[in-house]
N, C-alpha and C positions, 0 to 999 in steps of 0.2 A: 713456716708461714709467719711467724710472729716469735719476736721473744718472750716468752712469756713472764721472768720475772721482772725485766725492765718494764714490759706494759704493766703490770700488776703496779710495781711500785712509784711508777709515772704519773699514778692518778691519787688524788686525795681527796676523800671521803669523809662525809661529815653528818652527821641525825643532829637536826635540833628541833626545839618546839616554836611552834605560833601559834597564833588566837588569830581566828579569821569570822566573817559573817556567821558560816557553819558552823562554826564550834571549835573544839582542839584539832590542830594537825601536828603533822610531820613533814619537816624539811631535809628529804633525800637530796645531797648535794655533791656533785661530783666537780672536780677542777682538773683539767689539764692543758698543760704550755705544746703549742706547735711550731717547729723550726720554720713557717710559712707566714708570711702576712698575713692581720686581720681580714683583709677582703678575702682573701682566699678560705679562708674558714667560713667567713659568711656565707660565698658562695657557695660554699658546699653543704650548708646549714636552709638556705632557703630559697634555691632555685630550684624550680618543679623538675628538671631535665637534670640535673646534677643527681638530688638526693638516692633517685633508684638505682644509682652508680656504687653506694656503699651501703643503702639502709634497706630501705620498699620503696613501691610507687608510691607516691602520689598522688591525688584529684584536688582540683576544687580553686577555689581564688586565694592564691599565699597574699593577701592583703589588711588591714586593719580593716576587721568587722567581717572578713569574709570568711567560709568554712571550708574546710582541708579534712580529707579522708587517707587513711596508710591502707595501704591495700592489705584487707586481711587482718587489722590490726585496731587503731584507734582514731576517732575522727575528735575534730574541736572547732572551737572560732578563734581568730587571733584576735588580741586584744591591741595588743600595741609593736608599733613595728619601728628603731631607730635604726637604719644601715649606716656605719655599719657595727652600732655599738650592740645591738640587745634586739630579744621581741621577746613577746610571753603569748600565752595560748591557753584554751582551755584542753583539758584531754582527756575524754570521752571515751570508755572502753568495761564493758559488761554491766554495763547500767549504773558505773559510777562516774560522778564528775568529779578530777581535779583541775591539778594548775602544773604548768612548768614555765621557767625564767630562763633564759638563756643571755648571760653577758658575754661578751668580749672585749680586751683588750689587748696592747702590746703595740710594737712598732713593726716596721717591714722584715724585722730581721726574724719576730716570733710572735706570738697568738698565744693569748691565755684564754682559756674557753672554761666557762662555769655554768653549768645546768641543775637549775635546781627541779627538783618534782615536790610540790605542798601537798599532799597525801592525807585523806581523812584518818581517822585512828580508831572510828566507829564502825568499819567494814571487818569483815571474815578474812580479809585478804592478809591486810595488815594483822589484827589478832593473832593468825596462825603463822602468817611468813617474816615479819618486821619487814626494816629494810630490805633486807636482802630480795624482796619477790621484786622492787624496783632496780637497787644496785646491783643486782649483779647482772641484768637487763642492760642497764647502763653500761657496764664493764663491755659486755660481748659487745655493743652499737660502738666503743670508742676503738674497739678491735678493727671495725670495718671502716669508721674515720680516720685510725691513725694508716691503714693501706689505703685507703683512695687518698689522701694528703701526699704521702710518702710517697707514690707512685705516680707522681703527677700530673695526677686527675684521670687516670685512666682506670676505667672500672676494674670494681672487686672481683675477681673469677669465685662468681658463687660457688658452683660446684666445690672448690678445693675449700671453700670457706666450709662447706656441708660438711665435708669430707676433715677436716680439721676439726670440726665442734664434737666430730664423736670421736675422734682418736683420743690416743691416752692423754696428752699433750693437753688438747682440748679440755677435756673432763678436769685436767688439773689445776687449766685457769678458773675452771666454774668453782674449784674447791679453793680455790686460793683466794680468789673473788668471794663468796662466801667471811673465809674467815675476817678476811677484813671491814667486812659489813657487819659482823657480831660485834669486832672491837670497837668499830663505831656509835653502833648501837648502846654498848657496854658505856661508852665516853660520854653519848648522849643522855644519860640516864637511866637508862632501861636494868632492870638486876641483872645481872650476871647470868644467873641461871635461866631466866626466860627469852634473854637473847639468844643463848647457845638452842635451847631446844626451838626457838622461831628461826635461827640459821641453817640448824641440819633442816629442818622441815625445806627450806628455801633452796640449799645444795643440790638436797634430793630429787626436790623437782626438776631444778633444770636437767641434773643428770641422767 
């Protein structure tokens, strides 16, 4: 379904710190280039009829100021919306509020896509998972963009996507995905030792 060390190493991953209103955060950043046009990316990033093609449904008004629900998942407002460079949002899920950033660039020949998630550091979530309970989230969503891109635009066959997350194959990009979110972590500051034990916790889960 996917190569999986090509995906793995296609993506680059980065923890750094900010100072926001809130207080300290975390910048969960993921970056990856698509052999497809910016608009093509966009379109796949913020048309309500597209997105359930490779992610969840949708609700709500994709607009500057309006609210957007994932089915099952996390709701927000968008804050700001530039087609077909960027938008950002807020994202709303178990009673915590952050932020995600979404740029692009590149020309008709390829698409650079950069998704940041600004992550509190004063929740349970982060404490016990680091990055990883975002990245490697991140990782499996770029799984289902880099096949509806690649395939083009014809939807994801979830069922074999199901069917792939638990195979062995599967589990090895969640473990792969994982370790590279400790090293990042590791890069970004974090000790060594409390990465690694916030990583397996973060593997674990998903597996």
């Amino acid at each position: 379904m996917i190569d999986v060390p090509r995906q793995i190493t296609s993506v680059r991953r980065r923890v750094a710190a900010r100072t926001t209103s809130a207080g300290e955060a975390r910048v969960v950043e993921v970056r990856r280039s698509f052999g497809v046009p910016p608009t093509d990316v966009w379109a796949a990033c913020t048309r309500a009829e597209r997105i359930p093609h490779w992610f969840l449904p949708i609700s709500g008004e994709l607009r500057p100021g309006g609210r957007y629900r994932l089915e099952g998942h996390a709701e927000g407002t968008i804050e700001t919306c530039d087609p077909p460079k960027g938008f950002s949002a807020t994202w709303e899920y178990d009673g915590d509020t952050s932020r995600i950033e979404v740029d692009l660039a590149g020309e008709d020949r390829g698409a650079r896509l950069d998704l940041r998630h600004v992550a509190r550091v004063d929740t349970d979530t982060w404490g016990r998972y680091g990055p990883g309970a975002l990245g490697v989230g991140y990782d499996l969503l770029l799984v289902g963009l880099t096949l509806y891109l690649g395939g083009g635009g014809a939807p994801v066959d979830t069922e074999a996507a199901s069917a792939w997350s638990v195979s062995e194959e599967g589990r090895r990009f969640v473990r792969e995905s994982g370790e590279r979110w400790c090293a990042a972590d590791v890069a970004g500051g974090t000790e060594p030792v409390v990465a690694r034990r916030a990583a397996d916790r973060a593997i674990a889960f998903y597996l």
